[in-house]
N, C-alpha and C positions, 0 to 999 in steps of 0.2 A: 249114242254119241256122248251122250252126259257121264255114264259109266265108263267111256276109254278117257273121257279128259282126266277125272278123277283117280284113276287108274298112274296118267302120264304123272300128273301132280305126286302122288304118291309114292311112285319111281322115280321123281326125281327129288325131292324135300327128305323123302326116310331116309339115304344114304349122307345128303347134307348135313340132317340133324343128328348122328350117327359118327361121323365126323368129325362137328363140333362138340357133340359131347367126350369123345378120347381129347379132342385138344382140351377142355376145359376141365378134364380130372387132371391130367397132365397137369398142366398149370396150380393147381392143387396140392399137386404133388413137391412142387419146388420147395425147400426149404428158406421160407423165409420168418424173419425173428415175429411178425403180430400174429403166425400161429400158435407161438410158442407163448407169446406176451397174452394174449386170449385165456388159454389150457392155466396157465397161473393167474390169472383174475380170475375167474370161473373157481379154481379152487381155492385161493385165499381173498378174496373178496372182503369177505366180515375181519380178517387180521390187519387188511392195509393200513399203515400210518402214515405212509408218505408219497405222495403221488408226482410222477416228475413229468413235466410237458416239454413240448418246443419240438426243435429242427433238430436233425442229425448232429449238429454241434454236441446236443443234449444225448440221444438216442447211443451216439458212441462214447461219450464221456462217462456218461454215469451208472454205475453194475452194481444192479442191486443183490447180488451176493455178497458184496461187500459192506451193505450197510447193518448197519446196528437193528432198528427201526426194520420193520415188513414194508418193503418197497417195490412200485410197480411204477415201469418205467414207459408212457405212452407217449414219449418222444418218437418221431418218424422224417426221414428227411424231405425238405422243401414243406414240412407243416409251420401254419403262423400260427397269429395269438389266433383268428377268429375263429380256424380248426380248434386249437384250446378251446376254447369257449365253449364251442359247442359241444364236443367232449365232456368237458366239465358238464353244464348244465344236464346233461342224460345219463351218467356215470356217476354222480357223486353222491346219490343216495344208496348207491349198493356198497357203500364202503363206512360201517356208522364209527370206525375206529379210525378214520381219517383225522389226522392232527396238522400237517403242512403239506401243502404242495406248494414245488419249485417251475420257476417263470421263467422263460429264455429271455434274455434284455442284451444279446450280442452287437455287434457295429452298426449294422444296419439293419434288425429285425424291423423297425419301425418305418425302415423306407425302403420297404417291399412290399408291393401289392397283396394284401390278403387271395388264402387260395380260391375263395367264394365256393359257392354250388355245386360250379362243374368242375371242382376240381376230381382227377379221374380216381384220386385215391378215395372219394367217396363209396365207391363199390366196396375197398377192401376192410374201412370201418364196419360197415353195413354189415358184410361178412359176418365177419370176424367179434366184433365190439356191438353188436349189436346198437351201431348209432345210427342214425339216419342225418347224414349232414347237406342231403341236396334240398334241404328246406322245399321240401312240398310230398306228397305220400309217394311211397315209393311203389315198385313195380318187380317183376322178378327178374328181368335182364337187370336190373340194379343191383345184383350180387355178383350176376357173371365176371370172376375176377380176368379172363381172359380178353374182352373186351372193353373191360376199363382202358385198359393201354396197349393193343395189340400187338406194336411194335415192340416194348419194352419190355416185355411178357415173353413174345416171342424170342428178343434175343438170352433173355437170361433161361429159354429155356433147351435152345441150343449148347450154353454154355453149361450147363448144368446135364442134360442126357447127354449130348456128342459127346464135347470136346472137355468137358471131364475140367474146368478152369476154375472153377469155384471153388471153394473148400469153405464150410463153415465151422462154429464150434460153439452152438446154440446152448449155452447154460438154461436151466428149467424157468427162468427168469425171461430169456427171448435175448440174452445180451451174449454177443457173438465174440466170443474168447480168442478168436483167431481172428479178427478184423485187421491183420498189418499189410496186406498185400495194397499198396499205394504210392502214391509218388516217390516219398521218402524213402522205402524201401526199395524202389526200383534204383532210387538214388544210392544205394548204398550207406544211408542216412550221412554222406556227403555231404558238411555246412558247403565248403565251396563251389559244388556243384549245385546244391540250390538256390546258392543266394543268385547265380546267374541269372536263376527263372523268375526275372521280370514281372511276367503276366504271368497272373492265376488266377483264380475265382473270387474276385471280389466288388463288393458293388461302388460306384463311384461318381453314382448322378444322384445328387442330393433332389428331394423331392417336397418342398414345403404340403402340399396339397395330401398324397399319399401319406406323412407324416399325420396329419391331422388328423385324419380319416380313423389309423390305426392307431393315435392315443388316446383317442376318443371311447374306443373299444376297450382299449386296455385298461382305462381308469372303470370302465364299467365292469368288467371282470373283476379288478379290483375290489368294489364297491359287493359285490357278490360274494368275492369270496370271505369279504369283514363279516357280513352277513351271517356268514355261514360258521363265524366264529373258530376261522382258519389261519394259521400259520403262513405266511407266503415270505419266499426265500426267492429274489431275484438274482438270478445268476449270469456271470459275465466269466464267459469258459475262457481255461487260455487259449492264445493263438502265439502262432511261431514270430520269433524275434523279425522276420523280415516281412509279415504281414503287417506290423503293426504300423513300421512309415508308411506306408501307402493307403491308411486310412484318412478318407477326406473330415478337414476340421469342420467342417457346414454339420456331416452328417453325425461324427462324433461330439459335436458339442449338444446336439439337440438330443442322438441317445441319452448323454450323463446329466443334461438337464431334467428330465423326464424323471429318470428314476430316481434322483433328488425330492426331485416335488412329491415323488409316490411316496418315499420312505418318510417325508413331512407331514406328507398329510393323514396316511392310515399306519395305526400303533402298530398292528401286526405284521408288516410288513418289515422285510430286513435284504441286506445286500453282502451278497456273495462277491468278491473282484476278483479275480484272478487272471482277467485278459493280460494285461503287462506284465505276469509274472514271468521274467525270463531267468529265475536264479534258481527255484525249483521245477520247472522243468527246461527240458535237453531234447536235442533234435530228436533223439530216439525213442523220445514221449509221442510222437507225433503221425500221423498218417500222411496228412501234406499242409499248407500253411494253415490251414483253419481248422484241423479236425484231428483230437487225439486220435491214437492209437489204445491197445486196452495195457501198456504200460502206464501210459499217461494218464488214461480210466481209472487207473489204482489210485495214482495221486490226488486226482481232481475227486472222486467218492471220498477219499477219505477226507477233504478237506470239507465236503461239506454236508460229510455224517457230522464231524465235529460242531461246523455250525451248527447244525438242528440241534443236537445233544445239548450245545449249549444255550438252544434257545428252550428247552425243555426244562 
């Protein structure tokens, strides 16, 4: 009786695990840019001099092909400072030729709930980066990148073997050459049909509490990274001319507060602006109101290779 149950068990778990193991090479298989961003830290590690953090704002904006400086880009979207942080804190001794890293300080980076623990892109660090960012020891379902986000995984990978919708263009840096397929483009990079769209992705509940929380964090990274006798460049990426009125004054005056007080208080600290720059760039720098494009990537690296350079 013992030997048929284990038998049944057996026939029915081998073909399950069997299974998940095709979906989860698959999944593997997707091209995405922290494989790529990995494969170059791993091999330039001891060269880095400039390390760039934050959100997709960051991730799309800035191509380290085009800098001066050996640059590695571990921006990823929906990442906050605390993911930075912790990044930083297990990464930054494998880079002894590190001189600056760059800080996302965008509209509301500061009144948005940090990603904490469970955030799902903690498998893909783990992976990948070899970080452990769920604060507490980890486990081996904690790499399975397939069920980090089943859903989200699953549809980019419909899109990717089906229907053939994706197109990348992965420089050996992880930074995606071909990242234009987006609103603007759908738009025909159309000012008057954009400016039409009202609503779009932006935040607009000011958060005293959540504010606090995370510059509490951020002055402590700060204080880290003096420590560590680092360069930090706070950066304020452009955004498109019609996202800028529909920033709430509560939430921008406490961003441009903040990073006041940072560039007061610590010497090494400096500030990048370019959110209002509407004269150097043009709708066709753009992906949609918040997020260059890699024309616009060109502009915004170069302006702030220059910065470093000149802070060097």
């Amino acid at each position: 009786m013992q030997r048929k149950f284990i038998t049944y068990l057996l026939a029915f778990f081998v073909p399950v695990i069997l299974v998940y193991g095709l979906i989860e090479y698959a999944a593997m298989q997707l091209p995405i840019s922290t494989k790529y961003v990995a494969e170059y830290m791993n091999e330039e590690a001891d060269a880095i001099e400039v390390l760039v953090l934050g959100s997709s704002q960051m991730k799309g904006g800035i191509n380290p092909a085009l800098m001066t400086s050996k640059t590695l880009n571990l921006a990823g979207g929906n990442q906050h400072h605390d993911t930075d942080f912790k990044i930083l804190q297990q990464l930054i001794d494998r880079f002894p030729k590190l001189k600056t890293v760059v800080l996302e300080t965008s509209y509301s980076h500061f009144e948005l709930p940090h990603n904490g623990k469970h955030f799902w892109k903690n498998s893909v660090y783990l992976k990948y980066y070899d970080v452990n960012n769920f604060e507490r020891p980890t486990y081996f379902k904690d790499e399975l990148i397939y069920l980090s986000n089943p859903k989200f995984i699953s549809d980019q990978m419909v899109n990717y073997y089906a229907t053939k919708e994706i197109m990348y263009g992965f420089n050996r840096f992880g930074y995606d050459t071909l990242n234009y397929d987006g609103l603007f483009k759908d738009l025909h990079y159309d000012e008057a049909k954009i400016s039409e769209k009202k609503v779009f992705k932006i935040n607009k509940i000011p958060s005293a509490k959540i504010f606090e929380t995370n510059t509490e964090l951020f002055f402590e990274m700060l204080a880290f990274l003096e420590a560590k006798n680092l360069n930090v460049v706070l950066c304020k990426a452009p955004m498109y001319k019609t996202f800028l009125p529909q920033r709430v004054p509560e939430i921008l005056s406490r961003r441009d507060s903040i990073v006041a007080v940072a560039k007061a208080r610590f010497d090494n600290v400096s500030v990048l602006s370019l959110e209002t720059d509407t004269i150097h760039y043009n709708v066709r720098d753009y992906w949609n109101q918040s997020h260059l494009n890699p024309t616009g990537a060109k502009k915004f690296t170069a302006s702030l290779d220059a910065h470093i350079q000149n802070i060097d």
